[in-house]
C-alpha positions in Angstrom: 16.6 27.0 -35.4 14.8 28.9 -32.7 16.7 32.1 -33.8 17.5 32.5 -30.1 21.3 33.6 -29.6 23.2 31.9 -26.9 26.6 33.6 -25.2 29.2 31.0 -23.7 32.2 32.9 -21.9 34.4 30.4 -21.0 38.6 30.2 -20.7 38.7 26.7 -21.7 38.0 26.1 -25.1 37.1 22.3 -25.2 34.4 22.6 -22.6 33.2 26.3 -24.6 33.1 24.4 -27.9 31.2 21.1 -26.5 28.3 22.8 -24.5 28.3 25.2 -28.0 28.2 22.7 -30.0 25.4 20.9 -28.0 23.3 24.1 -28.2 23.4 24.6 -31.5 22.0 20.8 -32.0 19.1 22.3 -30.1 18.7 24.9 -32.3 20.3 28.0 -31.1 23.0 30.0 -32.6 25.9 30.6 -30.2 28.2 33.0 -29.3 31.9 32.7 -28.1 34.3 34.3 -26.0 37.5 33.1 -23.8 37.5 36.0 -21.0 35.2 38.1 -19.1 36.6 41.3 -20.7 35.6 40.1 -23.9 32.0 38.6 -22.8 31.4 41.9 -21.6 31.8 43.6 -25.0 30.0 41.0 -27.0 27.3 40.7 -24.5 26.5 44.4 -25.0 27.3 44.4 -28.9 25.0 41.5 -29.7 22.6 41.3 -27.4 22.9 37.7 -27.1 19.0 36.3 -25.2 20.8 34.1 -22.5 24.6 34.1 -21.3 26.1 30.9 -20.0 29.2 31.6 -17.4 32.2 29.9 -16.0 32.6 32.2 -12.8 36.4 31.2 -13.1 37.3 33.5 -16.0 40.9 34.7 -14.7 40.4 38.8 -16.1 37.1 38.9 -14.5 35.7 37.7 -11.4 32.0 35.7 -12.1 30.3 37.6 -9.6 31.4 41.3 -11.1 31.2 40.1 -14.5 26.8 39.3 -13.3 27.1 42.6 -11.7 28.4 44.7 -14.4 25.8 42.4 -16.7 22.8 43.6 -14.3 24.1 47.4 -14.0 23.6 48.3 -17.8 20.3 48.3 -19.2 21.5 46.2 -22.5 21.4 43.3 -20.4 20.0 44.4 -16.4 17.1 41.5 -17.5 19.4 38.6 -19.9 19.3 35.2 -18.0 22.6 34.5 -16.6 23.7 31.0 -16.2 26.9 29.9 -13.9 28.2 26.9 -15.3 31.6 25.9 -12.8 33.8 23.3 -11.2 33.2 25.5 -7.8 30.1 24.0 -5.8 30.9 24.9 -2.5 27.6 26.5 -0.5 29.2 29.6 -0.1 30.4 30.6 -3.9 27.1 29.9 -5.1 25.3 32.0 -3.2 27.5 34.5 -4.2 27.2 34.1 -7.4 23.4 33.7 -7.0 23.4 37.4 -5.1 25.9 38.9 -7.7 22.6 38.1 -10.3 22.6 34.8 -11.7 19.1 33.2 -12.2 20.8 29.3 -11.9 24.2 27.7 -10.8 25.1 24.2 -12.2 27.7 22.3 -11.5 30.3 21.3 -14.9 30.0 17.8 -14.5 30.1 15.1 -17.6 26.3 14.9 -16.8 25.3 18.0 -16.8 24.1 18.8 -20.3 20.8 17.4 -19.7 20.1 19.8 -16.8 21.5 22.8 -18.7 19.4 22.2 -21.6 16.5 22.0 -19.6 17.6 24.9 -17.6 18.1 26.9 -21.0 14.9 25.9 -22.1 12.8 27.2 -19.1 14.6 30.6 -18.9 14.2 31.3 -22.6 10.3 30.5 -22.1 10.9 27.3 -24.3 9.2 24.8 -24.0 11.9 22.3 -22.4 12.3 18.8 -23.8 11.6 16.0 -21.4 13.6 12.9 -22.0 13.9 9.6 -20.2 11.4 8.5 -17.3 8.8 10.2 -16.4 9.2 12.6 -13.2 6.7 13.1 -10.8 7.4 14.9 -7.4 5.4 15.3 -4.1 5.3 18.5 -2.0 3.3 20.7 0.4 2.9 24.1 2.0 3.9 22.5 6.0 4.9 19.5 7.7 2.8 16.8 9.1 0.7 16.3 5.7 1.8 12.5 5.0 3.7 13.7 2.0 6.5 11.0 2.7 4.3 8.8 3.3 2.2 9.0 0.8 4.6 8.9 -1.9 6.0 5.7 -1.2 2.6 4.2 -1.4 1.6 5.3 -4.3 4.9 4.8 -5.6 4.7 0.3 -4.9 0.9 1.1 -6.4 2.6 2.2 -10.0 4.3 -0.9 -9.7 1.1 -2.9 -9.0 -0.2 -1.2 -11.8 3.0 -1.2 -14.4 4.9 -4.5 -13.1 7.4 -4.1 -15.5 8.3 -0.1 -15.3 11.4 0.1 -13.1 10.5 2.5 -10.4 13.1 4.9 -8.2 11.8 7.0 -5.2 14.4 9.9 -4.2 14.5 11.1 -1.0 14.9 15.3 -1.0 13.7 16.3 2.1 16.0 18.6 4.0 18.0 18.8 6.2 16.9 14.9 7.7 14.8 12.6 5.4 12.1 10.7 6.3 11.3 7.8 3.8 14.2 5.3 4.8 12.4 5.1 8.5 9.1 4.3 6.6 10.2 1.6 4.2 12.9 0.0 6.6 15.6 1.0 5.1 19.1 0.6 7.0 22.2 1.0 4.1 24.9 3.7 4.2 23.9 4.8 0.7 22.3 8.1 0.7 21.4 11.6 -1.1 24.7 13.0 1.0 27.1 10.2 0.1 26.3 10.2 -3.4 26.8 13.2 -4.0 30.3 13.7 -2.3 31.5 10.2 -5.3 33.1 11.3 -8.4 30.9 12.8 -10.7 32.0 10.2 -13.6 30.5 7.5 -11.9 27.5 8.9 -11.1 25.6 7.5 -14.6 22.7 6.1 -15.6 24.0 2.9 -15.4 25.2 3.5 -12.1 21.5 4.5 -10.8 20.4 1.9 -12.1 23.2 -1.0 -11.0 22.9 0.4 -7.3 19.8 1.7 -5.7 18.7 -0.5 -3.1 15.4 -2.0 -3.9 13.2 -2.2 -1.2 11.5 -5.9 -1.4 8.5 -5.5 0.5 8.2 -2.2 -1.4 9.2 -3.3 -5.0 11.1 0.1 -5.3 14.5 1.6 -5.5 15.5 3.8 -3.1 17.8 6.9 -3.1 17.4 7.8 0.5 17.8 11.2 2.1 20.1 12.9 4.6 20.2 11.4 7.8 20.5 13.9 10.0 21.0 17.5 10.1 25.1 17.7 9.8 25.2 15.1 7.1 22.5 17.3 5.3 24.7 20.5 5.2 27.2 18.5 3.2 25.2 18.1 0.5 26.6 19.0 -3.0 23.2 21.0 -4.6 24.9 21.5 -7.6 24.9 18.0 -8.7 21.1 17.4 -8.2 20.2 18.4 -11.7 22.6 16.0 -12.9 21.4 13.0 -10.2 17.8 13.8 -11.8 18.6 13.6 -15.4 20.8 10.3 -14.5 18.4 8.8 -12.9 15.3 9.4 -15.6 17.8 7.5 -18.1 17.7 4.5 -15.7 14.2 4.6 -14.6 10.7 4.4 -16.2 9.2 6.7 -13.2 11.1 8.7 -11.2 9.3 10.0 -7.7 10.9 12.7 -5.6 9.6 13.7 -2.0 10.4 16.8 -1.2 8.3 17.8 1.5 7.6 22.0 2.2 10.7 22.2 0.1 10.6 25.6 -2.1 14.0 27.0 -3.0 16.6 27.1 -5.7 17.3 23.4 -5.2 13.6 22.1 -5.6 12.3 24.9 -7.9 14.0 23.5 -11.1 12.7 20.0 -10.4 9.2 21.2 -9.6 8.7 23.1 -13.1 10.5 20.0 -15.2 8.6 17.9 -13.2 6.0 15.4 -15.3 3.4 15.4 -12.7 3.6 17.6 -9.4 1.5 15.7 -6.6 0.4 18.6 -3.8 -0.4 17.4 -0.3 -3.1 19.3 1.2 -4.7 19.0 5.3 -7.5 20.3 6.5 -6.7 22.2 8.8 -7.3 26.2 7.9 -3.5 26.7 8.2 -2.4 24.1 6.4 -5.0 25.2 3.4 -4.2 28.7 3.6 -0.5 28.4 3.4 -1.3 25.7 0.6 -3.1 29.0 -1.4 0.0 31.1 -1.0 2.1 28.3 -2.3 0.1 27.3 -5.4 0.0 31.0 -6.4 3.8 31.2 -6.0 3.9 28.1 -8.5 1.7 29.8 -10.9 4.1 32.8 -10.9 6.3 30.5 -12.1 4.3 29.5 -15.2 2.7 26.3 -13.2 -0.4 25.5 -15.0 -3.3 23.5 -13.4 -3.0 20.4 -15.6 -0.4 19.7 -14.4 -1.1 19.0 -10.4 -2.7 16.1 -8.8 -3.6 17.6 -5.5 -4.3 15.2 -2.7 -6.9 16.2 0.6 -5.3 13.7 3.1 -7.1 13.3 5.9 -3.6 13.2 8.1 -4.4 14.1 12.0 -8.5 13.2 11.9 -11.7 13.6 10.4 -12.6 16.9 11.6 -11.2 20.2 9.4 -12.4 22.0 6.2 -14.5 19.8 3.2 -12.5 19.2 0.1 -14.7 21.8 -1.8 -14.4 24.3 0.9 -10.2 23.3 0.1 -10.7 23.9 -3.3 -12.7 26.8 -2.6 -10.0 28.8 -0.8 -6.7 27.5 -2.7 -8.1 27.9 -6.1 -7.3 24.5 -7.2 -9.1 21.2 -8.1 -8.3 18.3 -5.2 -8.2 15.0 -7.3 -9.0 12.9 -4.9 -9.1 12.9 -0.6 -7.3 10.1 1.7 -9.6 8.7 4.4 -8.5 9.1 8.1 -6.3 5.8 8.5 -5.9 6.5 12.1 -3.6 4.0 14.0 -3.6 1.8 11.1 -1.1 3.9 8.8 1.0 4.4 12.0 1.2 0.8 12.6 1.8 -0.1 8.9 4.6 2.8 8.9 6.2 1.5 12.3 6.3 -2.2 10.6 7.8 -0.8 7.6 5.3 -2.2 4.8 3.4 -1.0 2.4 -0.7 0.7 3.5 -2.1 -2.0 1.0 0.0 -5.0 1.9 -0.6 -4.5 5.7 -4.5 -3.7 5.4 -5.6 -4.8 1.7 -9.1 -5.0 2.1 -9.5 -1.4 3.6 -11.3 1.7 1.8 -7.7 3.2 1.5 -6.2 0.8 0.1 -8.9 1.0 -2.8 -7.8 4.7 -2.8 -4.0 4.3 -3.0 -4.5 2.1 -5.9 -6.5 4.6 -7.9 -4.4 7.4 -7.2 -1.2 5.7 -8.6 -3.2 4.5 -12.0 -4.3 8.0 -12.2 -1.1 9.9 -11.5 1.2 7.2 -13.3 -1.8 7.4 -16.6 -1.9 11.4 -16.4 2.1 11.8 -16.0 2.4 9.7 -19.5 -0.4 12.1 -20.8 1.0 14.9 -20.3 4.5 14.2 -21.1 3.0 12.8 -24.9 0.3 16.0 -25.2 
C-alpha cells in the first residue's frame, strides 16, 4: 500500500465501488461518499491526498463543490479529479476554471488513463503498460515535425519488422500526416471519437486502422479541417491512448506546437518525447521557453531525443550553438533535403524508399534504432 488516501464522491454506487476497488489494487486506501454535501465533510475531516469527482452530484454542483474544495485551506492545494459522462467543450472548461487539475471522460476505458492520471498528480511514479509511446512536438510550425515522424516511424518497422506500429495524428485544429502518406479514408481522430465509447477497444484499434502499404504503418489520421476539429471529443483521448498501447507494440503521436490540457497528459506518460528543433533564432529561442516549461512539469533530460532538422536551408545557428541556448542535448541533426523531401512528400512515399542511397536516409534509419532502442530502455530502467 502506498498509504496514499484516495476520495471518490460519486451518486452512483456501482461506478464508486469499481473505480474504488480498482484503486485499492493499486495500493491506495479509498474513501467513499454518495453526494457532494457529504464529500465536503469527509474531504475536510480526513484529509484524503487526491479527490476524484463526478461533477453530476445532484446536492452539489461539480464546479462549487472545486470551489468550496479551493476556498478552505484543508484542501486550497488536494488534486481534484472530474471523472463524468458530460464532455461537451464548454462544461469542462468550467469545471477546469472552478479548480480541477484534470477532466476525464467515464468511459469503460478509462481506468487506464485515470490510473495514470492519479499516479502523476500524487508524484507517483505512473505505471506504463502496453506499447511503448513516443510522441513528436515543437515550439512553432514549419519544423518538419509531421514529417518527420512518419519516417522514422516506417524506420522502426525496418528495424522491428514484426512490432505492429500505429502513428496518431494530434495536430489541431487540421492534421497534416494523411496529405504526407496518401491517405484518402473517412476514418479520422474526429469520427472516432464521436462512435460509442464500447467499441472503441483495443481490439478495435487494432482490427481497423488503415495501414498505409507503402508506409508499413497504421494510421489514425487527424482532423481534416478546422470545423471537423472543433468537434472533437478531448475527453476520450486518454482512453484512445491507453486503447491503442494494448493493440500496438509502438505507438507515435504528432502533435505539432501542441501544449495544452489535451497534449500535456500524453507528453509526461509519454515513453520517449522527440523535440523538433530549426535553426533559425526564433525557432531556438521559443524551443528554450518550451523545454523549461516541460521541466516545470517534472520533464527530465533522459527522456528527450531532440532533433536539429535542417527544415528551410543550410544557413541558421550550429547544433552546439542550439544546445547552447536551449539547455538541452540535440541527439542528432537532419541534413537539408531540399526539393527532395518535398518531392518524396508530394509523391506520398517514404524519405528512404524514394531516395535510399542519400546521407538522410542513413540518418532516418539511425534515428528510429535509436529512439525505438532508448524508448524500450527507459520504459524497463
Amino acid at each position: 500500500m502506498t498509504g496514499k488516501k484516495i476520495l471518490i464522491i460519486d451518486a452512483d454506487a456501482a461506478s464508486r465501488n469499481f473505480v474504488g476497488a480498482t484503486l485499492q489494487r493499486e495500493g491506495y486506501q479509498t474513501l467513499q461518499t454518495a453526494s457532494g454535501k457529504e464529500g465536503l465533510i469527509s474531504a475536510w475531516r480526513d484529509r484524503p491526498d487526491l479527490i476524484i469527482v463526478d461533477p453530476a452530484t445532484a446536492d452539489l454542483k461539480g464546479e462549487d463543490l472545486a470551489i468550496r474544495l479551493r476556498q478552505d485551506a484543508r484542501t486550497a492545494r488536494t488534486p481534484l479529479v472530474a471523472l463524468g459522462n458530460d464532455t461537451q467543450p464548454a462544461r469542462v472548461r468550467s469545471l477546469m476554471k472552478a479548480g480541477f487539475n484534470e477532466h476525464l471522460a467515464k468511459t469503460a476505458q478509462v481506468m487506464p488513463s485515470l490510473i495514470d492520471t492519479v499516479n502523476r498528480l500524487m508524484g507517483a511514479a505512473a505505471k506504463k503498460v502496453g506499447g511503448l509511446l513516443i510522441v513528436f512536438l515543437s515550439a512553432k510550425g514549419g519544423t518538419g515535425t509531421s514529417s518527420l515522424c512518419a519516417n522514422i516511424a516506417t524506420n522502426i518497422v525496418q528495424y522491428k519488422p514484426e512490432a505492429r506500429v500505429a502513428v496518431v495524428d494530434l495536430v489541431l485544429p487540421i492534421g497534416s500526416i494523411a496529405d504526407i502518406v496518401g491517405y484518402q479514408g473517412d476514418q479520422n481522430l474526429v469520427t472516432v471519437s464521436e462512435m460509442p465509447a464500447t467499441i472503441l477497444t483495443p481490439e478495435y484499434f487494432r482490427d481497423n486502422l488503415t495501414e498505409m502499404t507503402n508506409w508499413h504503418f497504421h494510421l489514425l489520421a487527424g482532423s481534416p479541417d478546422p470545423e471537423n476539429g472543433n468537434r472533437l471529443k478531448v475527453g476520450l483521448i486518454g482512453d484512445f491512448v491507453s486503447a491503442l498501447k494494448a493493440a500496438y507494440d509502438y505507438v507515435l503521436i504528432d502533435l505539432g506546437r501542441s501544449l495544452s490540457r489535451i497534449s500535456m497528459p500524453i507528453i509526461e506518460n509519454a515513453d520517449l518525447i522527440s523535440l523538433i528543433v530549426s535553426t533559425d533564432q526564433s525557432t531556438i529561442s521559443l524551443t528554450k521557453t518550451v523545454w523549461e516549461y516541460l521541466q516545470s512539469k517534472g520533464l527530465e533530460a533522459p527522456r528527450v531525443y531532440a532533433i536539429l532538422n535542417r527544415a528551410v536551408g543550410l544557413e541558421g545557428l550550429t547544433k552546439s550553438e542550439a544546445e547552447s541556448i536551449i539547455g538541452l542535448e540535440i541527439k542528432t541533426s537532419v541534413p537539408y533535403l531540399g526539393s527532395n523531401f518535398a518531392l518524396a512528400n508530394n509523391q506520398h512515399v517514404p524519405f528512404s524508399q524514394k531516395y535510399p542511397t542519400d546521407t538522410a536516409a542513413i540518418v532516418f534509419k539511425e534515428i528510429a534504432q535509436q529512439m525505438a532502442d532508448l524508448a524500450r530502455r527507459l520504459r524497463t530502467g
